[in-house]
C-alpha positions as CSV (number, residue, x, y, z in Angstrom):
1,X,136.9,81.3,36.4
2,X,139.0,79.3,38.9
3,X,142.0,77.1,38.3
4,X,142.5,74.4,40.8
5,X,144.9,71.1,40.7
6,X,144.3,67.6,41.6
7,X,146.2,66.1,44.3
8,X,146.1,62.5,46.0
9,X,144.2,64.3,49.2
10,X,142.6,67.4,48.1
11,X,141.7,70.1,45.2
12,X,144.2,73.3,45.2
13,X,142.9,75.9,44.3
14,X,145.3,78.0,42.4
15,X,143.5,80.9,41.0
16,X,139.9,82.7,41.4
17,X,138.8,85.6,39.1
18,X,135.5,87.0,39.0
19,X,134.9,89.8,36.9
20,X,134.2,92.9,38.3
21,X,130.5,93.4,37.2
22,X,129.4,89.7,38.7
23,X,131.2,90.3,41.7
24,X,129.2,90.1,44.9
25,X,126.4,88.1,42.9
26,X,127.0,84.8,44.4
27,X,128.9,83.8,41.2
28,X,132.6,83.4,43.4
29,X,130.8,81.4,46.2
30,X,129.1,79.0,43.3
31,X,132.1,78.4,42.0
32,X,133.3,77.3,45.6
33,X,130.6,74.9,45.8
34,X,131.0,73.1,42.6
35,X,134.8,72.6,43.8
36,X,133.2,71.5,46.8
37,X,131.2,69.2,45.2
38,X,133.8,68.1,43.3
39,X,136.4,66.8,46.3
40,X,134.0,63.6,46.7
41,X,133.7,63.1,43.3
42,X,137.3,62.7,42.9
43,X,138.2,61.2,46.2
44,X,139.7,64.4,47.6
45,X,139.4,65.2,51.5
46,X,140.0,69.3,51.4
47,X,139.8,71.9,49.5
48,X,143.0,74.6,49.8
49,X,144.0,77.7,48.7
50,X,147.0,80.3,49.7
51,X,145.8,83.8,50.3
52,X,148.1,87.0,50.8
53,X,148.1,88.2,53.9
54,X,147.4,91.7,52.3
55,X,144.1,90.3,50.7
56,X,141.8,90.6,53.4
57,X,138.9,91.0,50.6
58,X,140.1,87.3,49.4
59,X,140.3,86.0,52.8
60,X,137.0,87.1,53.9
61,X,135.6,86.1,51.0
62,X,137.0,82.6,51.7
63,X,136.1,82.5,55.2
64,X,132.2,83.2,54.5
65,X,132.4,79.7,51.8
66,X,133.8,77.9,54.7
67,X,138.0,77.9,54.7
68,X,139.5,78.6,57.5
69,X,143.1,79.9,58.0
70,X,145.3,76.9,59.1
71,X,149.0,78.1,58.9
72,X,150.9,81.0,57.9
73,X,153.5,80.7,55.1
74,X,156.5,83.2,55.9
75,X,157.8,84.7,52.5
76,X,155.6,82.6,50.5
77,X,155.8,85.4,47.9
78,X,158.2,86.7,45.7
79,X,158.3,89.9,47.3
80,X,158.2,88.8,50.6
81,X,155.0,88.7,51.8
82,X,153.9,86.0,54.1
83,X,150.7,84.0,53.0
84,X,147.8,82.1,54.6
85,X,146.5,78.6,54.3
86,X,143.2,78.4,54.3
87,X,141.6,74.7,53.9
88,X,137.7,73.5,54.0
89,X,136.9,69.9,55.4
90,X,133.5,69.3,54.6
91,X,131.2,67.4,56.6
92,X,129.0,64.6,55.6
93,X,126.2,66.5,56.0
94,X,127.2,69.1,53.3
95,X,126.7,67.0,50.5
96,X,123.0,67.6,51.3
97,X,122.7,71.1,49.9
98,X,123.5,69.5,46.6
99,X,120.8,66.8,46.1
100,X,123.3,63.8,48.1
101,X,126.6,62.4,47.6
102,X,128.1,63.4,44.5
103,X,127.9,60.8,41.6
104,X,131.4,60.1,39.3
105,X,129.4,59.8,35.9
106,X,133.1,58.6,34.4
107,X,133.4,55.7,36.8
108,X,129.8,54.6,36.7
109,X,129.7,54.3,32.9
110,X,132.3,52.3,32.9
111,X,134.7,55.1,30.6
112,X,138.3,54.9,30.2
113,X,137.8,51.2,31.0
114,X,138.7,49.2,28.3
């Protein structure tokens, strides 16, 4: 599963869980995509996420769907230990591994407008 929040610029992405059987079986780096897919969609620019610096599984994991480290967070953690920022700008051209430009079926049917 993944957790993200909405913000004016970009998608957080607050938590990532794969279970340990589907690990490894491209299920993590779908769910990266759809998020991806998703930033246009909603009119973010970026995706982010914080890693731990101790997480080098999470932070390779991250790297190989496209985020890159931006900035280190000194204590982010309770316990001390420093975090990294890792964000992914996609280009234009990414949106072409999905078919095109991602559609907002909300906005184009007109719901919520009343």
């Amino acid at each position: 599963f993944a957790v993200y929040q909405l913000f004016p610029t970009h998608l957080e992405l607050l938590n990532l869980a794969i279970s340990a059987a589907a690990r490894r079986t491209g299920v993590g780096a779908a769910l990266i995509a759809k998020l991806l897919y998703k930033l246009k969609s909603h009119r973010r620019e970026y995706l982010a996420a914080t890693v731990r610096e101790s997480n080098l599984t999470a932070q390779c994991f991250f790297r190989s769907c496209g985020l890159r480290a931006r900035r280190v967070l000194a204590n982010h953690y309770d316990d001390g230990e420093a975090g990294y920022r890792m964000l992914h700008v996609p280009s234009v051209s990414a949106w072409d591994g999905f078919g095109g430009e991602p559609v907002n079926r909300l906005a184009r049917h007109g719901a919520g407008s009343q």
